[in-house]
NULOPA-303200 format. One record per atom (N, C-alpha, C, CB): x, y, z. Coordinates in steps of 0.05 Angstrom, whole numbers, plus 32768, in hexadecimal, padded with zeros to 4 digits. Glycine has a CB too. Layout:
XYZ/...
// end
This chain:
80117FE88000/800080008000/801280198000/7FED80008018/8004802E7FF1/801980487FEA/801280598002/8013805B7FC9/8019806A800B/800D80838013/7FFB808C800A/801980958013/7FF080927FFB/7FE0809B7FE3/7FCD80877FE9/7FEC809B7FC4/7FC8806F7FE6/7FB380627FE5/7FAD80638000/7FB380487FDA/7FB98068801A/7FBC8065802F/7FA68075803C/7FD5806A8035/7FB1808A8029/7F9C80AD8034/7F7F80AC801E/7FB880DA8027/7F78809B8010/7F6A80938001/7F4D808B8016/7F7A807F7FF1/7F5F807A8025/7F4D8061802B/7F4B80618056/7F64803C8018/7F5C80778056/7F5B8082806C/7F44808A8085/7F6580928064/7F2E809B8076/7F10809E8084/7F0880838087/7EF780B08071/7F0B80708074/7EFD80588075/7EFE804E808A/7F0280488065/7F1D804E8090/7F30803880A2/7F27804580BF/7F578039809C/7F25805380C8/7F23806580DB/7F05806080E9/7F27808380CE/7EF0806580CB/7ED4806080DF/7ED1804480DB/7EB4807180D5/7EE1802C80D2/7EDD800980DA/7EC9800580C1/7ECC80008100/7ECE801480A4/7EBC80068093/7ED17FFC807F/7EA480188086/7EEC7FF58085/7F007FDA8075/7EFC7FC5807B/7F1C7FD98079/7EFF7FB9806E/7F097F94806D/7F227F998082/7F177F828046/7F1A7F7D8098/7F397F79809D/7F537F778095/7F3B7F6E80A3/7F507F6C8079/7F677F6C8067/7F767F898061/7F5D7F5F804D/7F667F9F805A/7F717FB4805A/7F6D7FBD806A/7F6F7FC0804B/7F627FBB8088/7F717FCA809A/7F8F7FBB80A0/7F5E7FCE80B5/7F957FA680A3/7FAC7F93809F/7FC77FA08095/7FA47F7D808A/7FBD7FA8807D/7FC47FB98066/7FC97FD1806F/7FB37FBB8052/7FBF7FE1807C/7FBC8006807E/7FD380018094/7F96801B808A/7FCB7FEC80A8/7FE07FEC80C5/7FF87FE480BF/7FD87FD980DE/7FFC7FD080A9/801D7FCA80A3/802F7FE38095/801F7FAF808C/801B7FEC8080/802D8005807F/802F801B808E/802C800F806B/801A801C809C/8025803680B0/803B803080C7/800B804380C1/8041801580C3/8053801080DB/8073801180D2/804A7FF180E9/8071801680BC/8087802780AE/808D803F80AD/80868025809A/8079804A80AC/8070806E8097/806A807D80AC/80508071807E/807E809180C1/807A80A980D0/806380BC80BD/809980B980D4/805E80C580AE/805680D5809C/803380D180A0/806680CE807F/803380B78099/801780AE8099/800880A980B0/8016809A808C/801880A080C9/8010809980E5/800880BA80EF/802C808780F9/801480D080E3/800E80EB80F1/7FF580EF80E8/8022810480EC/7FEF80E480CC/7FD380F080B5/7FC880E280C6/7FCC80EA808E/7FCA80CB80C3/7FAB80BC80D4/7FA580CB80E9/7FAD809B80E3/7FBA80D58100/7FB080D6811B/7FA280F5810F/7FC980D48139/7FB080FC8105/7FA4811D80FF/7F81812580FA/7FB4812780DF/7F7A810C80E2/7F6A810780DA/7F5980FF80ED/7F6E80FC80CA/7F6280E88104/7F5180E68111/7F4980F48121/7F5180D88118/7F5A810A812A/7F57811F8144/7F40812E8132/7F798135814E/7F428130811A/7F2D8147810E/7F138139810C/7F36815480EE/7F0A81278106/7EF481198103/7EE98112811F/7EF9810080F2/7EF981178137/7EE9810D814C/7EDF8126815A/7EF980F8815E/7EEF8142814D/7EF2815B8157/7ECF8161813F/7F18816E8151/7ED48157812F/7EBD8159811E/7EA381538129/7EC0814A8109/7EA2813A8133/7E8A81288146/7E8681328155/7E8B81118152/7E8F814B8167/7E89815A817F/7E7F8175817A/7E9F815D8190/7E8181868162/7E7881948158/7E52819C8158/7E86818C8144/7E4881A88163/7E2D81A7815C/7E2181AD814A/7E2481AF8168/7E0D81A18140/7E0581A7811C/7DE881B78125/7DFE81838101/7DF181D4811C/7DDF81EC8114/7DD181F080F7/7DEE82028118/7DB881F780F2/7DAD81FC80E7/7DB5821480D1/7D9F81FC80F5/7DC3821380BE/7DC6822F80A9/7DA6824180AD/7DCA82218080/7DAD825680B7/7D9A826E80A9/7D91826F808F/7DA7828680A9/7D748271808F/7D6E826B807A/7D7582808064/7D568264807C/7D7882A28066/7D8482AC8056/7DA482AB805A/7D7882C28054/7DAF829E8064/7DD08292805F/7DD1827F804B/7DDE82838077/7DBA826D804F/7DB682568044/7DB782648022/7D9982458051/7DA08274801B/7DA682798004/7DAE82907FF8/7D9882737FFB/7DB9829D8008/7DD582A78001/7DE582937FF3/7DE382B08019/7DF582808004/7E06826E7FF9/7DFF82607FDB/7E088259800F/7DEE825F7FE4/7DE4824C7FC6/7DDD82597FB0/7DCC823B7FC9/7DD382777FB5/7DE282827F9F/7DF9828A7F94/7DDC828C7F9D/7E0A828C7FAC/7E2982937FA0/7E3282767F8E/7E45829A7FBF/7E2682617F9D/7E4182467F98/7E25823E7F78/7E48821F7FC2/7E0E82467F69/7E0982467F5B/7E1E82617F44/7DEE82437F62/7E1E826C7F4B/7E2082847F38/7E4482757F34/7E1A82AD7F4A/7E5582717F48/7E6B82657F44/7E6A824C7F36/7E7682647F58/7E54823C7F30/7E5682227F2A/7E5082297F09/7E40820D7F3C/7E3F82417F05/7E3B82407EE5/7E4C82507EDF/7E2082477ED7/7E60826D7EE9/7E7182747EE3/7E8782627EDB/7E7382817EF2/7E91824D7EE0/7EAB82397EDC/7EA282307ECD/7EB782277EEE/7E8582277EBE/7E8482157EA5/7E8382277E90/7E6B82017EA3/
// end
C-alpha cells in the first residue's frame, strides 16, 4: 500500500467500514511510515472534534444567500 492509497482509504479505516484485510494492510504500512501515522491521528483528532460540534440550523436568508452565490459561481465556470 502507497501513501496515497493510504490517505485514500483512510475515513474508511477510521469509522470500521474496511475489510480486515485492508485494515491489515493500512496498519502494516503505517508501521513503517512516520508521515502517515501523524495524518491518521490528525484526521482522527478532527473528525472526533467534528462529532462534538453542534449542528445549527442555516438562516434561512444565509441559506439563500449562499446558494445564490455558489449558483452564480457554478454557471460562471461553465
Amino acid at each position: 500500500m502507497t501513501c496515497r492509497e493510504l490517505f485514500e482509504r483512510l475515513s474508511e479505516y477510521l469509522d470500521g467500514e474496511l475489510s480486515p484485510e485492508l485494515c491489515a494492510e493500512i496498519l502494516r504500512h503505517m508501521d513503517g511510515c512516520d508521515p502517515c501515522i501523524i495524518f491518521a491521528k490528525t484526521l482522527k483528532v478532527t473528525a472526533d472534534l467534528c462529532r462534538r460540534i453542534p449542528a445549527h440550523r442555516v438562516p434561512p436568508e444565509v441559506d439563500a444567500d449562499l446558494r445564490a452565490i455558489l449558483f452564480a459561481r457554478r454557471t460562471s465556470d461553465t
